[in-house]
Structures are given as structure tokens and as C-alpha cells.
N, C-alpha and C positions, 0 to 999 in steps of 0.2 A: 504494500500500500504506500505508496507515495503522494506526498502533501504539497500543495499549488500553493507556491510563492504570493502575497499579496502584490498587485499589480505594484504599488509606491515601492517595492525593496528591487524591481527587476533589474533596475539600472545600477543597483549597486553587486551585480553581481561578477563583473568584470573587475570593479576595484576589488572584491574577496579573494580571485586570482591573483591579482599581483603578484607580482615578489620585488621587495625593494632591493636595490643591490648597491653594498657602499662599496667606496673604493679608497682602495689606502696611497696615493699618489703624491708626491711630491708636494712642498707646501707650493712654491713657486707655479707649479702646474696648476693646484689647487685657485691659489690666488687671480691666476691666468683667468682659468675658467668662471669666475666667480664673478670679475671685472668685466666680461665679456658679455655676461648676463645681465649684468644690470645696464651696461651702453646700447645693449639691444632690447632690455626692458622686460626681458625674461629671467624667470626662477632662474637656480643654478641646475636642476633638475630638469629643467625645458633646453636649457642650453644644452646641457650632455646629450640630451633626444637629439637635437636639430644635431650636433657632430656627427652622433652615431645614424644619422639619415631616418630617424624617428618619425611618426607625428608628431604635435603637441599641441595641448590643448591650450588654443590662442584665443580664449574667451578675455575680457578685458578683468585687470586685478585689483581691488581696492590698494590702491599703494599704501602699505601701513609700515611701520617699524613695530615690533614687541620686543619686552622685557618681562620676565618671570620676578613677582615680588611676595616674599614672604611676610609673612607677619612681624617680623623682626622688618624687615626692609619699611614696613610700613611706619614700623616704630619710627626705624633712625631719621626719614622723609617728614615724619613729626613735626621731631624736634627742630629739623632744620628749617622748615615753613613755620613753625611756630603755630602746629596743629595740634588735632588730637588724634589719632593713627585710624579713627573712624572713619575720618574724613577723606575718606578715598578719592570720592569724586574733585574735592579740590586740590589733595595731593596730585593727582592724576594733571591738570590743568597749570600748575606751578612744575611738573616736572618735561610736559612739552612745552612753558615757557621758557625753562633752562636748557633746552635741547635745541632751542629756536635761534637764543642769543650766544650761544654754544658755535654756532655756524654762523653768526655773524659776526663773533668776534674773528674767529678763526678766516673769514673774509678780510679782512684789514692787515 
């Protein structure tokens, strides 16, 4: 007896195939490839497709930056804003302020 896929999971059954594959390559190579991706605007992962004669999926990317913050992280952002480590959403707003003026000192 076999059990039918609900139609909304069908499309994810090509990513369950995957298989990621890393590579332990030279940093300089690495760096190459990394730089390459983002002058063409692509992941580093869409890059290595297009070398290796890949498709890729050229849907448009929200352009973000992340960072992973801990609860401690949230603490020490605190005390430097002069918050209370609740206050995520305005830590969050003071720390792309410092990322903003970050790049514009480093401009001069």
C-alpha cells in the first residue's frame, strides 16, 4: 500500500534528492570563486553550477546579509546601545546602523 504525496510537498521532492557536496579547495580558489559570485550576483553555490555547466536557479534574491546572535550576543548589543537585550527589534536597527556607517567610513 502506498501513500499519495499531498499535492503542496510534490515540488519539494527533488530538493529531498539532493546531495550537497563541499569541497575542501584552496582558500585563494575559494576566495576566487566567492568574489566571482557576488560580481555576477550569484550565490557561491550558483557560481560553482554555472563553472560546472549547471543550471541555476536564476529566480531574483532578496539581497540580505545575516548574522547568528545569541543570547549573550544580545546581552553585550545591550549594553553597548544602552538597551535592554529585549529589545531586539531596536538592537537589530542600531546594529544595521553600525554596518551602514561601517562602509562609509571605510569609503573615505
Amino acid at each position: 500500500m502506498s501513500r499519495k504525496l499531498p499535492e503542496k510537498w510534490s515540488s519539494s521532492i527533488k530538493a529531498v534528492k539532493a546531495v550537497q557536496v563541499a569541497f575542501d579547495i584552496d582558500e585563494k580558489i575559494q576566495f576566487e570563486i566567492r568574489k566571482k559570485a557576488l560580481e555576477a550576483g550569484l550565490s557561491p553555490s550558483d557560481q560553482i553550477r554555472s563553472i560546472l555547466g549547471l543550471p541555476t536557479n536564476r529566480r531574483p534574491k532578496r539581497p540580505r546579509l545575516t548574522v547568528s546572535l545569541s543570547p549573550e550576543d544580545y546581552e553585550i548589543l545591550a549594553e553597548k546601545y544602552h538597551l535592554d537585550a529585549e529589545q531586539q527589534l531596536e538592537i537589530k536597527r542600531k546594529l544595521m546602523d553600525d554596518l551602514v556607517q561601517h562602509v562609509i567610513d571605510d569609503e573615505k
